[in-house]
Structure formats: C-alpha cells, structure tokens
C-alpha positions in Angstrom: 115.5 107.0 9.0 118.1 108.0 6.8 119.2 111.1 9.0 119.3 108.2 12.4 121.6 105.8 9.9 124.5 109.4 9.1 124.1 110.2 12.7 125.4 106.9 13.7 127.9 106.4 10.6 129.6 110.0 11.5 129.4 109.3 15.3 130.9 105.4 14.7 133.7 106.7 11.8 134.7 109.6 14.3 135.6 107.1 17.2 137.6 104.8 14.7 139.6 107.5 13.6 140.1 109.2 17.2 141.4 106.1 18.1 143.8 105.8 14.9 145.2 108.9 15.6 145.9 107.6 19.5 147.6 104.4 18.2 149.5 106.2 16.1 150.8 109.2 18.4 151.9 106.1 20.7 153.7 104.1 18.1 155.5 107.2 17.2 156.6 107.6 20.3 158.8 104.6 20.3 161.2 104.0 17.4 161.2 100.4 18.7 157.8 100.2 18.7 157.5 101.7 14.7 160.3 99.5 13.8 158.6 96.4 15.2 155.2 98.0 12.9 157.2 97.9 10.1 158.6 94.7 10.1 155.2 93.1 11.2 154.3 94.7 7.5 156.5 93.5 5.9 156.0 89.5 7.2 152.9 89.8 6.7 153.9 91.1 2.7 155.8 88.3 2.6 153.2 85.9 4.5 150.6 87.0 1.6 153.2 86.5 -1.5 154.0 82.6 -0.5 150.4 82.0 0.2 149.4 83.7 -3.4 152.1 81.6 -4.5 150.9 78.4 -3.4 147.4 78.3 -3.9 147.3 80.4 -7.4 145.3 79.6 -9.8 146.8 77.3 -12.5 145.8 78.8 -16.2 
C-alpha cells in the first residue's frame, strides 16, 4: 500500500512541477506579462496587510 501511495505522490508532484516550469518559461517570455506577475504580488501584499489590519486581534 505504501509503495501504491509514493508511486502516485512522485507521479502527481512531477506533473505539478512540469507544469510550473511551463508557466514560468511563458511568463518569462513576456516582460509585460512578468511585470503584470509582479504587480499582481504585490496587491495581493497589500490586499493581505489591510485585511490583517482590520480584523486583528485586539490584545
């Protein structure tokens, strides 16, 4: 059972990082399309800071 459960594991983490590496040859490709990454980061950076600062907790 336990060999059945890596065999799928490697096969399944192999495919995700296959297609990482694809995504990220074709956002390379584009400075528009890494700037547009980047600044999708950093909103979402921001987006996280004003909600943590809204809801904190009050100690």
């Amino acid at each position: 059972m336990l060999l059945i459960f890596n065999i799928v594991a490697v096969a399944c983490d192999s495919t995700w990082g296959m297609a990482a590496a694809a995504a990220r040859t074709w956002f390379a490709d584009s400075p528009k399309r890494l700037a547009a990454v980047g600044g999708a980061g950093g909103l979402a950076m921001i987006g996280l800071g004003v909600t943590v600062a809204v809801t904190g907790r009050r100690d």
